[in-house]
N, CA, C and O atoms as a GROMACS GRO file, in nm:
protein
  592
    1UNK      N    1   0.645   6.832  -1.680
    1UNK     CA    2   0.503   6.822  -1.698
    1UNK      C    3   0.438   6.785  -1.566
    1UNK      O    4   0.473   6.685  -1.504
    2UNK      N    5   0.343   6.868  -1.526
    2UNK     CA    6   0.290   6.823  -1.386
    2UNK      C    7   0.171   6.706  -1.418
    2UNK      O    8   0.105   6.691  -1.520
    3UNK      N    9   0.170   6.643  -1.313
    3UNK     CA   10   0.098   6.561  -1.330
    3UNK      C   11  -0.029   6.568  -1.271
    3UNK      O   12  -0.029   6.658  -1.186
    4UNK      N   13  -0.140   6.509  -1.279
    4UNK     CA   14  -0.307   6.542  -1.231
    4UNK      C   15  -0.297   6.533  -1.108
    4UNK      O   16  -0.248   6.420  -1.102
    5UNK      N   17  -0.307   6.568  -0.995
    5UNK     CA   18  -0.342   6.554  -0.849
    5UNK      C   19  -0.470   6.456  -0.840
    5UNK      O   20  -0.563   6.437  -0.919
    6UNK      N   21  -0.433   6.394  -0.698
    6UNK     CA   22  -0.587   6.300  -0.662
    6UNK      C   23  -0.661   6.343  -0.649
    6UNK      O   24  -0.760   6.282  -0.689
    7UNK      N   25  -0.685   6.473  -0.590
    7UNK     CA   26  -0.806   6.535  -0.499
    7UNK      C   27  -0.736   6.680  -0.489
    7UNK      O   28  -0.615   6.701  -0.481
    8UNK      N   29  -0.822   6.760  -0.491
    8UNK     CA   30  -0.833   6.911  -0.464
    8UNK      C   31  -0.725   6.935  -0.346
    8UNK      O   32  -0.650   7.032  -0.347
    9UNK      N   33  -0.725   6.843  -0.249
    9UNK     CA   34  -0.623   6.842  -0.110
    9UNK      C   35  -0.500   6.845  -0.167
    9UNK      O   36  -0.432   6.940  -0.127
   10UNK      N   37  -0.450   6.777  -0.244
   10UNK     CA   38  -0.315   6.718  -0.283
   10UNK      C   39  -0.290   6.781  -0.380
   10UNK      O   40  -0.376   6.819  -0.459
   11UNK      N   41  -0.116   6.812  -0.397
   11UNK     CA   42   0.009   6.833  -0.538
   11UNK      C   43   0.119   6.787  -0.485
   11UNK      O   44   0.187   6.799  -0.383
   12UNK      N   45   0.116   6.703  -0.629
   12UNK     CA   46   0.223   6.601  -0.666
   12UNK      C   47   0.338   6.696  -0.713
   12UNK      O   48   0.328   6.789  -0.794
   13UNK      N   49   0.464   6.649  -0.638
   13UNK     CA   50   0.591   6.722  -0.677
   13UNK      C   51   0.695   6.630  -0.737
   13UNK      O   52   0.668   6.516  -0.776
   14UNK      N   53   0.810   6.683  -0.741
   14UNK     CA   54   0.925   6.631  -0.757
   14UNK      C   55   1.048   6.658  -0.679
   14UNK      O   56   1.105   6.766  -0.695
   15UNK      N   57   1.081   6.594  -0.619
   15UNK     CA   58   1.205   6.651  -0.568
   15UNK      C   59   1.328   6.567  -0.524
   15UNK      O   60   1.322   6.444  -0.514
   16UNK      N   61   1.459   6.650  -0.492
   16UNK     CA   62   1.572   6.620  -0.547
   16UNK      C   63   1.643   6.596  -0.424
   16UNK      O   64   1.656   6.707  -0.373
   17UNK      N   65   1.687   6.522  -0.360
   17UNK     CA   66   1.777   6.460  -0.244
   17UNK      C   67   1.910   6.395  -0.249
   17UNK      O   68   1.958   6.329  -0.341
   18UNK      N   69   1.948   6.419  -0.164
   18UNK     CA   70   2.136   6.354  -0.175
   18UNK      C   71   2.091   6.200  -0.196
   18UNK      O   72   1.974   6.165  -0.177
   19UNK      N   73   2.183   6.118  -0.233
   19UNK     CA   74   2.149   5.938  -0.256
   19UNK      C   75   2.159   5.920  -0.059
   19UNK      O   76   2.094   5.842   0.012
   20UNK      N   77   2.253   6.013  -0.020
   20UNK     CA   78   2.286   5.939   0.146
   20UNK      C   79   2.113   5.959   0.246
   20UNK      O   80   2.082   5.868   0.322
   21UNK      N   81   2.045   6.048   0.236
   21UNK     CA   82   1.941   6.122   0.255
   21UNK      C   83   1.774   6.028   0.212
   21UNK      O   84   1.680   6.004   0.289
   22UNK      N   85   1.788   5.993   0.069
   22UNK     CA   86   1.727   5.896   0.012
   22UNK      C   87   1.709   5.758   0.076
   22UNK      O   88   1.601   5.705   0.100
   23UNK      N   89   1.867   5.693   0.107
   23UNK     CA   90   1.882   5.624   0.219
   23UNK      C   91   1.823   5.574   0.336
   23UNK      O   92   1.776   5.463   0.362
   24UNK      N   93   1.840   5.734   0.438
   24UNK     CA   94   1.782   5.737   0.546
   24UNK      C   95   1.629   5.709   0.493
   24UNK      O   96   1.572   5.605   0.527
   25UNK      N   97   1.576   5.787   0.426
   25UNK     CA   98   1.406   5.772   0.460
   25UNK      C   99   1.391   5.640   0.403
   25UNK      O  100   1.311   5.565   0.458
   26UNK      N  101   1.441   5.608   0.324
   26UNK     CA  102   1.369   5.504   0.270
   26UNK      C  103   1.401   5.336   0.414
   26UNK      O  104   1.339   5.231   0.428
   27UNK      N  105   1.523   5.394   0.486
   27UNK     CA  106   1.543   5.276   0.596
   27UNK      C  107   1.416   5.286   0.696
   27UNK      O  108   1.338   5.203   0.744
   28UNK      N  109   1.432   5.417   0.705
   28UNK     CA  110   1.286   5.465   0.819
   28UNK      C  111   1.146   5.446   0.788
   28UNK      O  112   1.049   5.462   0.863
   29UNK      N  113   1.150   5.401   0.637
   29UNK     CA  114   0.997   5.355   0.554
   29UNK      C  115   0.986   5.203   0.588
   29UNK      O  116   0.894   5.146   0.647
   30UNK      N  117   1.123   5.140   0.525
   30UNK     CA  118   1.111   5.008   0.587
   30UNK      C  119   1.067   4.956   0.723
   30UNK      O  120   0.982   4.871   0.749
   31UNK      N  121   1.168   5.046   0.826
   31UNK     CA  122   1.087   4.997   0.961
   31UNK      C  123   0.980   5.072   1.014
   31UNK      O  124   0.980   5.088   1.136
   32UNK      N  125   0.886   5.123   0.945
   32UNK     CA  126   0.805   5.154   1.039
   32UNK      C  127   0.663   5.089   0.927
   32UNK      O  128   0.652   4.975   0.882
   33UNK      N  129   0.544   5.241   0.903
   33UNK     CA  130   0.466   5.146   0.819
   33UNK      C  131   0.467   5.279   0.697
   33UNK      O  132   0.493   5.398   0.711
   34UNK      N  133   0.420   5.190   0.561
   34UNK     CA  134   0.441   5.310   0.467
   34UNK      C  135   0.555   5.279   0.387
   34UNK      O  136   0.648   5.206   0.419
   35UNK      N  137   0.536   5.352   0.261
   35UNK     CA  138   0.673   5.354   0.205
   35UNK      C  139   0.752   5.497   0.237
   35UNK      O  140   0.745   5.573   0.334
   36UNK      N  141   0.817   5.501   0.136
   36UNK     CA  142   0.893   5.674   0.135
   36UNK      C  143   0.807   5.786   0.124
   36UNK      O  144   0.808   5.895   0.180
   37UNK      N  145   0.726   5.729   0.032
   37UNK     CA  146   0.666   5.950   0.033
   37UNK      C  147   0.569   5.972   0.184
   37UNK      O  148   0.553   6.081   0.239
   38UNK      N  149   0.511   5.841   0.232
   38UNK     CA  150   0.412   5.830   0.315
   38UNK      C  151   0.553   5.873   0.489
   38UNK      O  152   0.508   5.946   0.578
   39UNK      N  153   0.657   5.835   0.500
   39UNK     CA  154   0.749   5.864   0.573
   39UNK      C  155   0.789   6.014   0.563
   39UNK      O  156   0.766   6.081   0.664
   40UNK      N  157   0.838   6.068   0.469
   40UNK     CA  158   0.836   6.180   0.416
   40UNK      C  159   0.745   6.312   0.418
   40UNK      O  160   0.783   6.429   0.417
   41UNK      N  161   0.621   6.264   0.423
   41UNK     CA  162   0.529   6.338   0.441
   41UNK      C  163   0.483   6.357   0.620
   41UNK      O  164   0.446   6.462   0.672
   42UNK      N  165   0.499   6.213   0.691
   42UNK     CA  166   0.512   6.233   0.822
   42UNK      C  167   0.623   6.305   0.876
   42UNK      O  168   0.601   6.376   0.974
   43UNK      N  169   0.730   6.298   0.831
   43UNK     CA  170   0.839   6.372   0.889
   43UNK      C  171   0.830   6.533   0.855
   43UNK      O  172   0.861   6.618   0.938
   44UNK      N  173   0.782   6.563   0.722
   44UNK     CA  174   0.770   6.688   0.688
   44UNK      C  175   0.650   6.794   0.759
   44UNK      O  176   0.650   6.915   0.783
   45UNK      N  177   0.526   6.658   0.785
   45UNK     CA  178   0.369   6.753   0.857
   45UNK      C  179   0.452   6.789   0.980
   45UNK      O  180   0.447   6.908   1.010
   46UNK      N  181   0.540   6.698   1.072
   46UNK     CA  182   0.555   6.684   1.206
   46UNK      C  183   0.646   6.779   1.204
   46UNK      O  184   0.670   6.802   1.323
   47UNK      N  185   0.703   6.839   1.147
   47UNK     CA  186   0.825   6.980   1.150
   47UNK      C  187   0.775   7.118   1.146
   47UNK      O  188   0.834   7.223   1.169
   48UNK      N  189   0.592   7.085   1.094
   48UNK     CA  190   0.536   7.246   1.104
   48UNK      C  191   0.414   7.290   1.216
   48UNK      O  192   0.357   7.392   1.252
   49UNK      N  193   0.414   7.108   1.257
   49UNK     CA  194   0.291   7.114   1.346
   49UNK      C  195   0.363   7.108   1.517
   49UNK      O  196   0.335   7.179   1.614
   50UNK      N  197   0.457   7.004   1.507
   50UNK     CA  198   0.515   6.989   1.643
   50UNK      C  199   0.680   7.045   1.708
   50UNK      O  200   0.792   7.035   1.657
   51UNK      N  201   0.637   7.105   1.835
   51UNK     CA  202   0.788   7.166   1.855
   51UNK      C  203   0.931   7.090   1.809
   51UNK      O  204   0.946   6.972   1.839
   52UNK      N  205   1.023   7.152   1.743
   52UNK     CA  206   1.126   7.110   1.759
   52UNK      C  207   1.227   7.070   1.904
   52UNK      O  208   1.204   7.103   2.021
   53UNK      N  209   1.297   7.021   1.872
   53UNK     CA  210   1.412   6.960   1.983
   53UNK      C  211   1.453   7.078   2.015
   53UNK      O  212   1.429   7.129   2.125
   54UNK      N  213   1.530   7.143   1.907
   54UNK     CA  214   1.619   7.261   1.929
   54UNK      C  215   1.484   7.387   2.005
   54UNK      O  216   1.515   7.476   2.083
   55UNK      N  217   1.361   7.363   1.962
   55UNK     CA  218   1.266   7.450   2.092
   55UNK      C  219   1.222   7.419   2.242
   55UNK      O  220   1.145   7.489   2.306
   56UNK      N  221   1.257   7.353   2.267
   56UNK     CA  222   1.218   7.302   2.429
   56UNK      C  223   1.384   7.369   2.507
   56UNK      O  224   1.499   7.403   2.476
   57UNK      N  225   1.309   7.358   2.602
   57UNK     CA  226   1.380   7.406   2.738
   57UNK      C  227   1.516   7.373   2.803
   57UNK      O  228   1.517   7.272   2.874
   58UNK      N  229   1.585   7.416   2.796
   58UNK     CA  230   1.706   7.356   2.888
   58UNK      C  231   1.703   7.244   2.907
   58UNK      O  232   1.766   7.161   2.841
   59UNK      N  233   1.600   7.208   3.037
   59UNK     CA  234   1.616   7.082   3.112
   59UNK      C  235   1.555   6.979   3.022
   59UNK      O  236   1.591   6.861   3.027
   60UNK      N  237   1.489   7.010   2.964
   60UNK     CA  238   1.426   6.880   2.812
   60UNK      C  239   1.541   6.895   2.722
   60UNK      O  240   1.554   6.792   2.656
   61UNK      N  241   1.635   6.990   2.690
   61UNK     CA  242   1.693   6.938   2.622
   61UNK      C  243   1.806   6.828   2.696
   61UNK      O  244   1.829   6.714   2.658
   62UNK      N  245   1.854   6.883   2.785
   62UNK     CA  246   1.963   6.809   2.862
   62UNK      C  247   1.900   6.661   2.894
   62UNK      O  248   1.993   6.590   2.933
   63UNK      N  249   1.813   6.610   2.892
   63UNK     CA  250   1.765   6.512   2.890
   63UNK      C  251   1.789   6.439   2.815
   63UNK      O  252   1.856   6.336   2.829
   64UNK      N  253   1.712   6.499   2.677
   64UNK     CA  254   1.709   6.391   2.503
   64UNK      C  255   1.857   6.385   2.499
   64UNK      O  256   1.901   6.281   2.450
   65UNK      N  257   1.980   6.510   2.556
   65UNK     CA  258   2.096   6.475   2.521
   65UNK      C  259   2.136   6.332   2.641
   65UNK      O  260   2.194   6.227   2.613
   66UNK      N  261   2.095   6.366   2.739
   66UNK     CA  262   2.140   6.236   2.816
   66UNK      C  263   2.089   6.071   2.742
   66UNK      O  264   2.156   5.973   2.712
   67UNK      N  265   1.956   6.097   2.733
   67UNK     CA  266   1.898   5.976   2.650
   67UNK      C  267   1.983   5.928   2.535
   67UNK      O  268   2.016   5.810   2.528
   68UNK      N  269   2.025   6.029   2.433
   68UNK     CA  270   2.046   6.021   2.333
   68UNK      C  271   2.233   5.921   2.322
   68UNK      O  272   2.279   5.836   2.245
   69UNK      N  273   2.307   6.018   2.488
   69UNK     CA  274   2.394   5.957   2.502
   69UNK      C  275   2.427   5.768   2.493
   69UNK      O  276   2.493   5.696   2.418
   70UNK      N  277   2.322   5.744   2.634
   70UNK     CA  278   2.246   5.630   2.666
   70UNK      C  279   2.264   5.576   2.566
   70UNK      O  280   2.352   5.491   2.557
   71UNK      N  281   2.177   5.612   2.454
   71UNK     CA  282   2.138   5.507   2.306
   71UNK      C  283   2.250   5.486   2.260
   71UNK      O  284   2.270   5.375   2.211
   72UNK      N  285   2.348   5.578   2.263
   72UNK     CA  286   2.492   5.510   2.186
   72UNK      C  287   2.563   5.466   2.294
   72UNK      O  288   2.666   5.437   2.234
   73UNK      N  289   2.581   5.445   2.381
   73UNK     CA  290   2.667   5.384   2.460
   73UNK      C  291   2.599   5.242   2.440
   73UNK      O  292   2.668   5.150   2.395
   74UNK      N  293   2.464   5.222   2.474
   74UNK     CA  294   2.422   5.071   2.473
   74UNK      C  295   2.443   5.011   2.304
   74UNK      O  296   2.454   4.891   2.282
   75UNK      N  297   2.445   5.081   2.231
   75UNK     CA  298   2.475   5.041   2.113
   75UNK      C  299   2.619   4.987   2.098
   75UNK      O  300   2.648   4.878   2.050
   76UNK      N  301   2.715   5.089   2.152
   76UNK     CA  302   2.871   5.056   2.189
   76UNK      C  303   2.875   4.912   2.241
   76UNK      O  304   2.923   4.817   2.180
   77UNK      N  305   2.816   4.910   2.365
   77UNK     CA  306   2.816   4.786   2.452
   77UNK      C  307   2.802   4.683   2.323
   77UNK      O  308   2.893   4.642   2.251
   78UNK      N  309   2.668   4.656   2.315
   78UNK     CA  310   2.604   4.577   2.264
   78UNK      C  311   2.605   4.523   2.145
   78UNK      O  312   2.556   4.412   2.124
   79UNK      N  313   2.680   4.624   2.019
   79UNK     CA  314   2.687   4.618   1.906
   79UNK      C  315   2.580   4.597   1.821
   79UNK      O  316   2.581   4.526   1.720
   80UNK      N  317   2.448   4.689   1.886
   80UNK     CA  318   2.330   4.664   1.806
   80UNK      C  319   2.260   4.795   1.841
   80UNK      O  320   2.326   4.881   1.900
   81UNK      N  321   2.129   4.817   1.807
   81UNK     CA  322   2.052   4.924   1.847
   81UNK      C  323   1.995   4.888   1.923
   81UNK      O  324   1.986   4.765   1.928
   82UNK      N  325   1.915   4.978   2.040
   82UNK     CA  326   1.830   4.908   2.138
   82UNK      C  327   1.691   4.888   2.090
   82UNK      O  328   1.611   4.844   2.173
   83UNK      N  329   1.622   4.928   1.893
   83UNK     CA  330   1.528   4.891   1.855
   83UNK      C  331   1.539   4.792   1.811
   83UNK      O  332   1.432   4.749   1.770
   84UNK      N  333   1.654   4.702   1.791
   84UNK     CA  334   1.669   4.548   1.721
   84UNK      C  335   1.717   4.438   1.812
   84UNK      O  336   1.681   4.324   1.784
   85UNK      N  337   1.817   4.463   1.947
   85UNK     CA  338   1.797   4.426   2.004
   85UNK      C  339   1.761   4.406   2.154
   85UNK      O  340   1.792   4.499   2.228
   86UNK      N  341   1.684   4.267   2.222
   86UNK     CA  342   1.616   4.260   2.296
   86UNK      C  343   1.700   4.368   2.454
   86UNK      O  344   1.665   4.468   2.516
   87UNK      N  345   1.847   4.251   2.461
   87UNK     CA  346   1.896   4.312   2.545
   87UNK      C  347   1.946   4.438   2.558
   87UNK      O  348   1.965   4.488   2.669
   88UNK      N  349   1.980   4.517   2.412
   88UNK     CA  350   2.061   4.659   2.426
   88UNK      C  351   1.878   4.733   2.456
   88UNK      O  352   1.874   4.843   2.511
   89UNK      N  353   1.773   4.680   2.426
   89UNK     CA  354   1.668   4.743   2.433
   89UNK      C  355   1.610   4.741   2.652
   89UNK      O  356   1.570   4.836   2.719
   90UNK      N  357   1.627   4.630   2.683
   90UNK     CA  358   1.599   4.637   2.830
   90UNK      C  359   1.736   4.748   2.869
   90UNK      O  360   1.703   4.853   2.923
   91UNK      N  361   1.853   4.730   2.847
   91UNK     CA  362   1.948   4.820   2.942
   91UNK      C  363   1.886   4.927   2.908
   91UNK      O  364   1.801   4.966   2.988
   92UNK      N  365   1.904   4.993   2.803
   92UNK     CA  366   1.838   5.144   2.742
   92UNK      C  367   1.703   5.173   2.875
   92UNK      O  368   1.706   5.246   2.974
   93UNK      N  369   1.619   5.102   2.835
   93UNK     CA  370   1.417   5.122   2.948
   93UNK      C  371   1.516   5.150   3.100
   93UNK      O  372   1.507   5.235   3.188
   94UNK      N  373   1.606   5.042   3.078
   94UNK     CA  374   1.608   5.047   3.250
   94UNK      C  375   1.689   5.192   3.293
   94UNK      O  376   1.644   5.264   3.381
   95UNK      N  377   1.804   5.220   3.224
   95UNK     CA  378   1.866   5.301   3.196
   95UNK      C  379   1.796   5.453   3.183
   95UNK      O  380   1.854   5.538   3.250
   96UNK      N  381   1.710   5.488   3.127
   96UNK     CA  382   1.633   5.551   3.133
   96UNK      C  383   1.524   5.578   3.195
   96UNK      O  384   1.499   5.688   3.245
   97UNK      N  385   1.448   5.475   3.198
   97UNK     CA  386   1.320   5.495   3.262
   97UNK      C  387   1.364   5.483   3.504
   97UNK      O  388   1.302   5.524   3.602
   98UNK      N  389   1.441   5.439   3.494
   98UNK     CA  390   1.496   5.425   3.620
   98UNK      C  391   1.608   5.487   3.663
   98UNK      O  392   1.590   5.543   3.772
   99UNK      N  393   1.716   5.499   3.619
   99UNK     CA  394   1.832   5.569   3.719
   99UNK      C  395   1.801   5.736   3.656
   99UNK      O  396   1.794   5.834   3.730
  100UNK      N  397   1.784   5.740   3.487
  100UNK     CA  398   1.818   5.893   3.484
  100UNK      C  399   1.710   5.948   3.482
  100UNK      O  400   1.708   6.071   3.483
  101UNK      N  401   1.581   5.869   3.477
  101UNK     CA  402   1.442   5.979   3.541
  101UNK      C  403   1.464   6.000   3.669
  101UNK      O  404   1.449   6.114   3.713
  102UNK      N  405   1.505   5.893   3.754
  102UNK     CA  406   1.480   5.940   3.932
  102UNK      C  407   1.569   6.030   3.891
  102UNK      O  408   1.503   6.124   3.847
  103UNK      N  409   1.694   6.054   3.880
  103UNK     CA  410   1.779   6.174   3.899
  103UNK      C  411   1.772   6.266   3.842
  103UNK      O  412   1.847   6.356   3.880
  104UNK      N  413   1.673   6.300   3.713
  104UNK     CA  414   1.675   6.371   3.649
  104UNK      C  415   1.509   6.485   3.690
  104UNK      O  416   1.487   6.606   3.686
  105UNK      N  417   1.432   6.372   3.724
  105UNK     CA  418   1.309   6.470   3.752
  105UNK      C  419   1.270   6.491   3.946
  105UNK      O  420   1.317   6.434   4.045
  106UNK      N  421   1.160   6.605   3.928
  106UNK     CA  422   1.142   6.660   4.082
  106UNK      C  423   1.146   6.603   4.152
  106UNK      O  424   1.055   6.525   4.125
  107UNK      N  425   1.202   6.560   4.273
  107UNK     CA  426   1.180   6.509   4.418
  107UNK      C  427   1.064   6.485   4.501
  107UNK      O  428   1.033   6.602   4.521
  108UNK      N  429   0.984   6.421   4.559
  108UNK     CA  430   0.898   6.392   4.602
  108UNK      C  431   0.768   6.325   4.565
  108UNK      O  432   0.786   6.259   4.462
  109UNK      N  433   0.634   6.315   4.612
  109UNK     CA  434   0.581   6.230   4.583
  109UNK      C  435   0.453   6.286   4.488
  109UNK      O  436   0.375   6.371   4.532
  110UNK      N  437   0.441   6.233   4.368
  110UNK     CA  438   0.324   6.291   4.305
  110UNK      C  439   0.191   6.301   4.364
  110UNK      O  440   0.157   6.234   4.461
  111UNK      N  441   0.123   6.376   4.310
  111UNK     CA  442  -0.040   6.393   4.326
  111UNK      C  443  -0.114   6.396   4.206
  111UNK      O  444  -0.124   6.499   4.141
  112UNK      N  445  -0.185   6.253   4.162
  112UNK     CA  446  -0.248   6.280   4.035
  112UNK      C  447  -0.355   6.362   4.031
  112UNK      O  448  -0.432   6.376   4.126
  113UNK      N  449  -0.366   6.430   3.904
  113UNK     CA  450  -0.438   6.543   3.891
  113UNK      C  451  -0.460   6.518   3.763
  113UNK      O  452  -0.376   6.484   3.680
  114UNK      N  453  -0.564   6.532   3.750
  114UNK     CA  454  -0.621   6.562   3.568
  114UNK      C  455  -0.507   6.662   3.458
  114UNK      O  456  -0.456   6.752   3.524
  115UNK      N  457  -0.469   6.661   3.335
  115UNK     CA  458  -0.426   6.741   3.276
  115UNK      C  459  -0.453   6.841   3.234
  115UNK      O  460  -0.576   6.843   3.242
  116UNK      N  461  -0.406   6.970   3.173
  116UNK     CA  462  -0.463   7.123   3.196
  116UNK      C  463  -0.572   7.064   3.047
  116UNK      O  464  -0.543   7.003   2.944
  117UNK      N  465  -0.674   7.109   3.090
  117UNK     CA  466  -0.791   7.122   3.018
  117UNK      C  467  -0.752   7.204   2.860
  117UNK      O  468  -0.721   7.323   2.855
  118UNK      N  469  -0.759   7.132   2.763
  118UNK     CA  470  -0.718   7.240   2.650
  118UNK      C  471  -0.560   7.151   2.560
  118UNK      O  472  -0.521   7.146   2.443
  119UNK      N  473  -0.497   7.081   2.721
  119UNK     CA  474  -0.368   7.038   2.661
  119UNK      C  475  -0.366   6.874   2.552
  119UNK      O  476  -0.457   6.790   2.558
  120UNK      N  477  -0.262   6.864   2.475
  120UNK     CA  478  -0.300   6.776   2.394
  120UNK      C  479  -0.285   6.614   2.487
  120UNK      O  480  -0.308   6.502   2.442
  121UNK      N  481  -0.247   6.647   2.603
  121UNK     CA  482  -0.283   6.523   2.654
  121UNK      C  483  -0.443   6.511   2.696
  121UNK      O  484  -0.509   6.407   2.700
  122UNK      N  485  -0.489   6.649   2.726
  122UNK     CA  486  -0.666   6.647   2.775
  122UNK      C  487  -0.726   6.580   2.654
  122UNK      O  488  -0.797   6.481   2.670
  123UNK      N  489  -0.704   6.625   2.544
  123UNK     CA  490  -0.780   6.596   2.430
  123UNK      C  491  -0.776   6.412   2.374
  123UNK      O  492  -0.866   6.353   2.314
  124UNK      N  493  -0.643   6.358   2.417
  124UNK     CA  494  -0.608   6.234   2.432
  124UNK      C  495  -0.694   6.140   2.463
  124UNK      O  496  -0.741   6.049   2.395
  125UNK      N  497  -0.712   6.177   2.595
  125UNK     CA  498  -0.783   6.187   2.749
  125UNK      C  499  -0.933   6.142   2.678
  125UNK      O  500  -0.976   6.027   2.670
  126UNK      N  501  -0.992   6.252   2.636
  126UNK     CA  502  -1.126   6.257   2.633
  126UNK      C  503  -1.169   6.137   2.524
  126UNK      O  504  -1.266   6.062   2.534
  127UNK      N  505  -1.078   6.140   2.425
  127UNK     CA  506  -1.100   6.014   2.266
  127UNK      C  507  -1.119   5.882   2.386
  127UNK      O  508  -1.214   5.804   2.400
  128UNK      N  509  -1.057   5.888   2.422
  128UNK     CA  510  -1.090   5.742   2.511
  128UNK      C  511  -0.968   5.668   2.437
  128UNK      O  512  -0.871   5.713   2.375
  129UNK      N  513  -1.027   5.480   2.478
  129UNK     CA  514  -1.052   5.415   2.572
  129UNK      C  515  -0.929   5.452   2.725
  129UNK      O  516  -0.940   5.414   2.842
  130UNK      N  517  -0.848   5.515   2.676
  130UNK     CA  518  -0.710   5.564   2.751
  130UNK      C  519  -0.743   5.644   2.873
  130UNK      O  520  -0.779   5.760   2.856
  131UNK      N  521  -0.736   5.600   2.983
  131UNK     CA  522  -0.744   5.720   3.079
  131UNK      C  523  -0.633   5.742   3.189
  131UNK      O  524  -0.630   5.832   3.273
  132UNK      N  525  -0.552   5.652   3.173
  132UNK     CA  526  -0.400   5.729   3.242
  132UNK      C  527  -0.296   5.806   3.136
  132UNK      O  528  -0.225   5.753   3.051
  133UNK      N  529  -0.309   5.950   3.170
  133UNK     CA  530  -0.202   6.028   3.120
  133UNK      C  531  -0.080   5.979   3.039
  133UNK      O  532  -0.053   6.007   2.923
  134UNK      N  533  -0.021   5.910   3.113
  134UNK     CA  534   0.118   5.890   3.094
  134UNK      C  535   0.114   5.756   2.984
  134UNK      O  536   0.196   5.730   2.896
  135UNK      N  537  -0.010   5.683   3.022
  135UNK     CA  538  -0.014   5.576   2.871
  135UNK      C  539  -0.107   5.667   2.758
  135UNK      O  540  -0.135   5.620   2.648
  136UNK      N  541  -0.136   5.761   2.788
  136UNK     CA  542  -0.186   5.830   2.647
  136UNK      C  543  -0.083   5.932   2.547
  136UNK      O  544  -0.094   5.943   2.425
  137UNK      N  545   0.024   6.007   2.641
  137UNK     CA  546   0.059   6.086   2.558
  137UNK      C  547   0.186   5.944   2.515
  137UNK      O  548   0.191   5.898   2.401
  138UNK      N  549   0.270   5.899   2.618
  138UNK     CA  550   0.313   5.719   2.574
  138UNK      C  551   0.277   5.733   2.416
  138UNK      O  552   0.327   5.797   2.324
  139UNK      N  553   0.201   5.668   2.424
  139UNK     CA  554   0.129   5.565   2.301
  139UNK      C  555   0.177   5.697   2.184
  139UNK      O  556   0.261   5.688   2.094
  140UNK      N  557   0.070   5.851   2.233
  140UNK     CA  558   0.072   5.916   2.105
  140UNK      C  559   0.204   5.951   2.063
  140UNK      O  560   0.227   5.932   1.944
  141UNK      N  561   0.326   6.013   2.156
  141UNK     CA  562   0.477   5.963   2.133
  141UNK      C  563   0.520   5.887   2.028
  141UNK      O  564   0.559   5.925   1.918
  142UNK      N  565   0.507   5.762   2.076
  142UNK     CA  566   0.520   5.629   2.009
  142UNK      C  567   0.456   5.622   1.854
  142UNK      O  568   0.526   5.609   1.754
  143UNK      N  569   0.333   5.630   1.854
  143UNK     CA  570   0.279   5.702   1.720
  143UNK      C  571   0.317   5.748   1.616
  143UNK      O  572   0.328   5.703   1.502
  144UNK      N  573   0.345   5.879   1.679
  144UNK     CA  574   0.401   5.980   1.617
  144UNK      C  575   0.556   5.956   1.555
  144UNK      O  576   0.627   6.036   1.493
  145UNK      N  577   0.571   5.874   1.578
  145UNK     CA  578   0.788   5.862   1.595
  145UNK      C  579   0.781   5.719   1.516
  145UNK      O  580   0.889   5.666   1.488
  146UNK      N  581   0.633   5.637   1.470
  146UNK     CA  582   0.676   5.516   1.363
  146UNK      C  583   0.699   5.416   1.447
  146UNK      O  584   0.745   5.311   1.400
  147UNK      N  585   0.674   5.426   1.584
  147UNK     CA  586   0.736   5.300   1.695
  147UNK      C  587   0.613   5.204   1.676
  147UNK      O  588   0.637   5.088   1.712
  148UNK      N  589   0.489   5.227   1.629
  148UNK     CA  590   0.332   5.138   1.653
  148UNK      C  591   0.296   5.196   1.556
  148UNK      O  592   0.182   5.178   1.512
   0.00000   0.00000   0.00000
């Protein structure tokens, strides 16, 4: 029996998941904000609106795989995640944000420049109060992924 929808926008479903699966979202509801369907529904908009992993480029992927390495090794070390704890969380930043960006991205010295007009960091950009690049798409990242 279906049930009444809230609003013309919305239908209410049902659906059927492994218990291991159930699990996951519902851990990923806990830590972030929201319960399950509200997690669920972010994970599901963000799979039709934003590129996949498996779509980016070579060198972005070889990256998230280096990162991704990173995260389990400091986990190895540490016997924790680097989102719970403090210290597996500084090695990871430093780890990342310092030895395998210098080695990983272009050589030489930047020139700031506005972002291409149109791109979703321009649009970032313009909402305000944000006007360095790199703390806007940052933040929307972060956002987007349940981190804030």
């Amino acid at each position: 029996m279906a049930t009444k929808p809230r609003s013309e926008r919305e239908t209410v479903m049902t659906v059927r998941l492994p218990r291991e699966l159930h699990e996951q979202l519902k851990a990923a509801a806990e830590a972030g904000e929201g319960g399950i369907a509200a997690e669920l529904r972010r994970r599901l908009e963000a799979s039709f609106v934003e590129p996949t992993t498996t779509s980016v480029d070579l060198e972005t992927r070889r990256l998230l795989n280096a990162v991704a390495w990173i995260s389990t090794a400091v986990k190895d070390a540490y016997g924790a995640s680097w989102r719970t704890d403090p210290d597996a969380g500084d090695v990871l930043r430093r780890a990342v944000c310092g030895d395998l960006m210098g080695w990983a991205t272009a050589a030489g010295e930047a020139a700031p420049r506005a972002p291409k007009p149109g791109s979703a960091i321009a649009h970032l950009l313009e909402k305000g109060p944000i006007t360095d690049p790199a703390v806007a798409i940052g933040f929307a990242a972060a956002a987007k992924e349940g981190f804030i």
